[in-house]
C-alpha positions in Angstrom: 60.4 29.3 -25.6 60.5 32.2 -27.9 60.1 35.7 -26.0 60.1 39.2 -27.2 62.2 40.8 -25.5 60.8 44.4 -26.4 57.3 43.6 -24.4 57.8 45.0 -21.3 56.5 42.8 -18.3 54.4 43.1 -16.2 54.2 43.1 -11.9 53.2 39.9 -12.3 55.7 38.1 -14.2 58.2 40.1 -11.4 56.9 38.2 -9.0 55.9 34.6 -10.5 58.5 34.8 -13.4 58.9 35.4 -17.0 57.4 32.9 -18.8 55.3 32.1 -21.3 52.3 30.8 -19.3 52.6 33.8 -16.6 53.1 36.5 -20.1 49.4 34.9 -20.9 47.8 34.5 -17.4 48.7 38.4 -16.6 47.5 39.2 -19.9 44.1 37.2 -19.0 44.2 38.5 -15.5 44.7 42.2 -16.7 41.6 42.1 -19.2 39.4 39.3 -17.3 36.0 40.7 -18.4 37.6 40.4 -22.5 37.8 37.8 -24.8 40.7 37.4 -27.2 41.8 35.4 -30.0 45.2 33.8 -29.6 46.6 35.7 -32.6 46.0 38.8 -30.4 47.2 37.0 -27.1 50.5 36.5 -29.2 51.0 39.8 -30.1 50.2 41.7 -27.2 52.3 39.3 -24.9 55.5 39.8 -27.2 55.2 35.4 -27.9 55.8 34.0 -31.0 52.8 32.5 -32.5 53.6 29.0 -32.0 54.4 29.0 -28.1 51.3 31.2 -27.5 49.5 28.2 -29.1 51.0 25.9 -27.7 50.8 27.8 -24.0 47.4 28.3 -24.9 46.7 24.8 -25.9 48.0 24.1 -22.0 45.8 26.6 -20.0 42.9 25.8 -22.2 43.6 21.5 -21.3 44.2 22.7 -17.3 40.7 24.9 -17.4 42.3 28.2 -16.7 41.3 29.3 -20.1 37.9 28.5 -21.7 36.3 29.1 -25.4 33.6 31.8 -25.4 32.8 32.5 -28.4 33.4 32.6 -32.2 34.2 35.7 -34.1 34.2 34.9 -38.0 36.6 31.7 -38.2 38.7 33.1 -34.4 37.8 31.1 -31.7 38.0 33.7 -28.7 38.8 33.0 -25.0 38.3 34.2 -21.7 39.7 33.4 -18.0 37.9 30.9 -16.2 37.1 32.6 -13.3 35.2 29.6 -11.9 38.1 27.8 -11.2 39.7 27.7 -7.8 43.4 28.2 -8.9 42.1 31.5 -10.9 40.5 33.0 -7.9 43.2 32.6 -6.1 45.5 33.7 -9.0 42.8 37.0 -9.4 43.7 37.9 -5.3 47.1 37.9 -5.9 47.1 40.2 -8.7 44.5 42.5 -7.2 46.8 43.0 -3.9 49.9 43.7 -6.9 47.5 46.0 -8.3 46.7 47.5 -5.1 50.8 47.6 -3.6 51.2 49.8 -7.4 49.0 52.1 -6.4 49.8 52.7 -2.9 53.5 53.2 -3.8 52.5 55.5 -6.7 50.3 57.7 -4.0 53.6 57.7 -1.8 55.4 58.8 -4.7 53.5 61.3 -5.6 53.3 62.6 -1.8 57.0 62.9 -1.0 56.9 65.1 -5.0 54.1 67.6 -3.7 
């Protein structure tokens, strides 16, 4: 497993742990109405090419990632938000998303 230890994770990957799949599935989570190529999924989730492929190659075998569409020779993907495990998945990062922002508003409270 080949991290970059510069990419800053996410609330997410706090909670479920550092790894490569979770560096993807919060990436999918946090742009769920995008598709991306896995070139960009490597880069922006600070994985080396060849584990983002491989993880990739997993979540894409398990449905949690499926092929939308081609973009000249990149195949693009999306989150599979059919799937029972990804709604359940999307929940839990809403309410992460939502316990940001209510401690942000606190913080910003006890400033004023």
């Amino acid at each position: 497993m080949e991290i970059n230890d510069t990419t800053e994770i996410g609330e997410f990957c706090k909670v479920f742990g550092d790894t490569p799949r979770n560096r993807i599935l919060e990436f999918f989570l946090e742009g769920r109405e995008i598709d991306f190529g896995i070139g960009d999924v490597a880069k922006e989730t600070g994985l080396n090419r060849a584990t983002a492929y491989n993880t990739m190659e997993e979540l894409i075998g398990q449905g949690f990632i499926v092929p939308t569409r081609k973009l000249g020779n990149t195949q693009l993907y999306k989150l599979n938000k059919n799937k029972d495990e990804v709604k359940a998945l999307l929940k839990a990062f809403d309410m992460l998303l939502e316990n940001i922002v209510k401690e942000h508003s606190r913080e910003q409270l006890v400033e004023a």
